[in-house]
C-alpha positions in Angstrom: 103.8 104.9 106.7 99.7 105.6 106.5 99.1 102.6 104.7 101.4 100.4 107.0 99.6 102.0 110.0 96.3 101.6 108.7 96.7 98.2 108.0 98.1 98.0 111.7 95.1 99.4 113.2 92.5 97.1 111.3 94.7 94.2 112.0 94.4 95.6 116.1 98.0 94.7 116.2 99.3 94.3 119.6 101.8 92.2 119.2 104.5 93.2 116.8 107.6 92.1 114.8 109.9 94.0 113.2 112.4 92.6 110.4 114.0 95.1 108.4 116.1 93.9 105.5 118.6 96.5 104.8 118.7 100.3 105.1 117.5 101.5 101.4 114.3 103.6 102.0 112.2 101.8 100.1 112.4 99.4 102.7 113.1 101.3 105.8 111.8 104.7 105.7 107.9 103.9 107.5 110.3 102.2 110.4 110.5 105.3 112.8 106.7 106.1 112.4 105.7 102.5 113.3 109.0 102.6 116.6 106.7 105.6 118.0 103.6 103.8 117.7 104.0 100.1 118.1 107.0 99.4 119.7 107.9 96.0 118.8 108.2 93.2 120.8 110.5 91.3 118.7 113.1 93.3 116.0 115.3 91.8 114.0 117.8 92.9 110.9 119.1 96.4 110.0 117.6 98.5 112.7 120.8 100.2 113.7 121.1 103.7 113.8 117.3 103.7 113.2 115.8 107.3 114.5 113.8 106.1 117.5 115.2 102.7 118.0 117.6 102.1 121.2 117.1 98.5 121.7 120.0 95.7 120.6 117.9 93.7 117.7 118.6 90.0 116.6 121.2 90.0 113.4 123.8 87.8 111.6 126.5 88.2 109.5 125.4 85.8 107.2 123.1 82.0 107.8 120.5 81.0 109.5 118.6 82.2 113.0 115.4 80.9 114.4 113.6 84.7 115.8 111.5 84.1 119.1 107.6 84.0 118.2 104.6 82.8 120.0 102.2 79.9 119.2 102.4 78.2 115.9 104.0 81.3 113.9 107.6 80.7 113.2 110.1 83.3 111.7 113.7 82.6 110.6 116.2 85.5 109.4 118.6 84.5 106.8 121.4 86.2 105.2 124.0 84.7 102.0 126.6 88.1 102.8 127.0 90.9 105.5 129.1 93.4 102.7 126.7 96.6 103.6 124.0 97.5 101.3 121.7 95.4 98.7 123.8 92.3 99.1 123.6 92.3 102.8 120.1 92.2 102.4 118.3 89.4 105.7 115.6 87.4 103.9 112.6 86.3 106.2 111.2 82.6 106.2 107.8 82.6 107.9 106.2 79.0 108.8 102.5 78.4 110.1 102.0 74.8 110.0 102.7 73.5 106.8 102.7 76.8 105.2 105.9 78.5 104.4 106.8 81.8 102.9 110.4 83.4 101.6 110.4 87.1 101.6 113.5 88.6 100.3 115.5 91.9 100.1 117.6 93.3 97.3 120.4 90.6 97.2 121.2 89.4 93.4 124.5 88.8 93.1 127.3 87.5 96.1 124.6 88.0 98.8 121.9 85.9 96.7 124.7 83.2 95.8 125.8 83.2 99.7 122.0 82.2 100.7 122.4 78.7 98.1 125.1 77.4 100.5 124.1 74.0 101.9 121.4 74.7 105.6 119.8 78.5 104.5 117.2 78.3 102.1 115.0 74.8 102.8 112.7 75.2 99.8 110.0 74.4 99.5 108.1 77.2 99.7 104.5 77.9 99.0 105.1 81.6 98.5 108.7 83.3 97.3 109.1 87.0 96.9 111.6 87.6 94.5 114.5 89.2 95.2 115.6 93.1 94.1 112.0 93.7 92.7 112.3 90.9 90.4 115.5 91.9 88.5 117.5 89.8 86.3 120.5 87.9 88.4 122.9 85.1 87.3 121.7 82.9 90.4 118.1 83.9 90.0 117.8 80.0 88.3 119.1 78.4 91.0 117.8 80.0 93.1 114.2 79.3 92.2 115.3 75.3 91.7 116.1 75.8 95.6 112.9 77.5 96.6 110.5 75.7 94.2 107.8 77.9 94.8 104.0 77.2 94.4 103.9 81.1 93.6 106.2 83.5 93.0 105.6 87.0 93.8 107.5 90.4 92.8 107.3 93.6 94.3 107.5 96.5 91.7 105.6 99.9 90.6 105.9 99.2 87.1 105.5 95.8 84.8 107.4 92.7 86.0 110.2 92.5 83.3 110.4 89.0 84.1 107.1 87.9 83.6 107.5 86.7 80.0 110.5 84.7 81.1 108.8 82.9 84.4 105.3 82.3 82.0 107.6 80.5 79.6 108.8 78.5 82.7 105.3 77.6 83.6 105.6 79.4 86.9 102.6 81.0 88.6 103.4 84.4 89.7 101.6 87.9 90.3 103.4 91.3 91.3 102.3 94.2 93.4 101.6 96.4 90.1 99.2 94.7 88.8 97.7 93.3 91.8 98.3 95.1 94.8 99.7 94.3 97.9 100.4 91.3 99.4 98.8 90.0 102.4 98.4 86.6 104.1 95.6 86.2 106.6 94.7 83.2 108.6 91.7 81.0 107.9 89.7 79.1 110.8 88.7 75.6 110.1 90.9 74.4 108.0 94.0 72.0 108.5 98.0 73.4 109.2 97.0 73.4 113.1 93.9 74.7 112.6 94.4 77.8 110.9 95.6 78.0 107.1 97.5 81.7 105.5 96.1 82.8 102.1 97.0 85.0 100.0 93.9 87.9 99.5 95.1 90.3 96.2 94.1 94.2 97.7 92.7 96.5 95.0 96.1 97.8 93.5 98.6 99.4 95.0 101.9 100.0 92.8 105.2 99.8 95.3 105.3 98.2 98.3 
C-alpha cells in the first residue's frame, strides 16, 4: 500500500480508477488503504465485500464491457469465466490512441480459454501482461497468437520460468524481477492524439 500511495501522490492523482481482478491478496490487499484515501471515481471488478467499499462497481460474468473514462483514455474489462477465484480473474484492456495494453489476472486454464472466444481479446496489443505470473498453461499459445504482443511482460518475485521458452520464440519480454515495476507515462509531442504511453523500467522492485 506505501508504494501504491506514493506513486499516487507523485502522480497528484485526482482522478481515479479502480479495477480489481479477483480477491487473492496479492492483488487486492492495498484496495481498502487506497478506498480511504482516494475514493475512486470509477471501480470496476471484484470489489465486493471490500472493507471500505459501499458503492455497486461495474462487473460481468464473463465478455466484454466498455468502463466510462474521460478524454482519449479508454478502459475495457474482460472476463473468459465467472467460476470464483483465479479463473474468474477480469482482464483490463487500456487504449490511448493507437496504443493498447492487456493486463491480466490469474486465469490459465477455463477462465483463460473463455477469454479466446470470438469479440474479447482484439489483439493486437503493444503490451500483454501475462497471465498467473507467467505460469505454464495449455492455452498460453494461443493465447499469445491472439494478443500478438510487441512486448510481453510478467509479474513475479523470482526468475520468469518462461523466459527461455518466449526467447526461443523470438518474443521480447521483461518481468518485474528483474526490472522493476511497470509503468506507462504519457509523452507530449508525439503522435496517438498527441500524447504517446511508454514504458519507463523503475529501479527493481520484485512483486507487484
Amino acid at each position: 500500500a506505501t508504494c501504491v500511495g506514493e506513486q499516487l501522490r507523485r502522480w497528484r492523482t485526482r482522478d481515479l480508477c479502480v479495477v480489481v481482478s479477483h480477491r487473492d491478496r496479492d492483488h487486492s490487499s492495498a484496495l481498502p488503504w487506497i478506498l480511504e484515501r482516494w475514493p475512486p471515481r470509477v471501480a470496476a471488478g471484484a470489489l465486493e465485500g471490500t472493507p471500505g467499499w459501499e458503492g455497486q462497481a461495474i462487473d460481468l460474468r464473463r465478455g466484454r464491457v466498455q468502463l466510462p473514462t474521460r478524454g482519449k483514455l479508454e478502459l475495457f474489462l474482460l472476463r473468459g469465466s465467472d467460476v470464483p477465484g483465479n479463473e474468474g480473474s477480469r482482464c483490463l484492456e487500456i487504449r490511448w490512441g493507437t496504443w493498447r495494453a492487456l493486463l491480466t489476472g490469474d486465469a490459465e486454464q477455463d477462465g483463460l480459454a473463455g477469454l479466446l472466444e470470438p469479440g474479447i481479446i482484439e489483439g493486437p496489443y503493444d503490451l500483454v501482461l501475462l497471465p498467473h505470473h507467467g505460469s505454464e498453461s495449455p492455452h498460453l499459445d494461443a493465447f499469445l497468437q491472439r494478443c500478438r504482443p510487441k512486448e510481453i511482460w510478467i509479474s513475479c518475485g523470482s526468475p520468469a520460468a518462461l523466459g527461455p521458452e518466449l526467447d526461443r520464440q523470438g518474443w521480447q519480454w521483461s518481468s518485474t524481477y528483474r526490472s522493476g515495476a511497470l509503468a506507462a507515462h504519457p509523452q507530449p509531442g508525439r503522435p496517438h492524439g498527441g500524447l504517446s504511453l511508454v514504458v519507463k523500467r523503475s529501479p527493481r522492485v520484485p512483486g507487484w
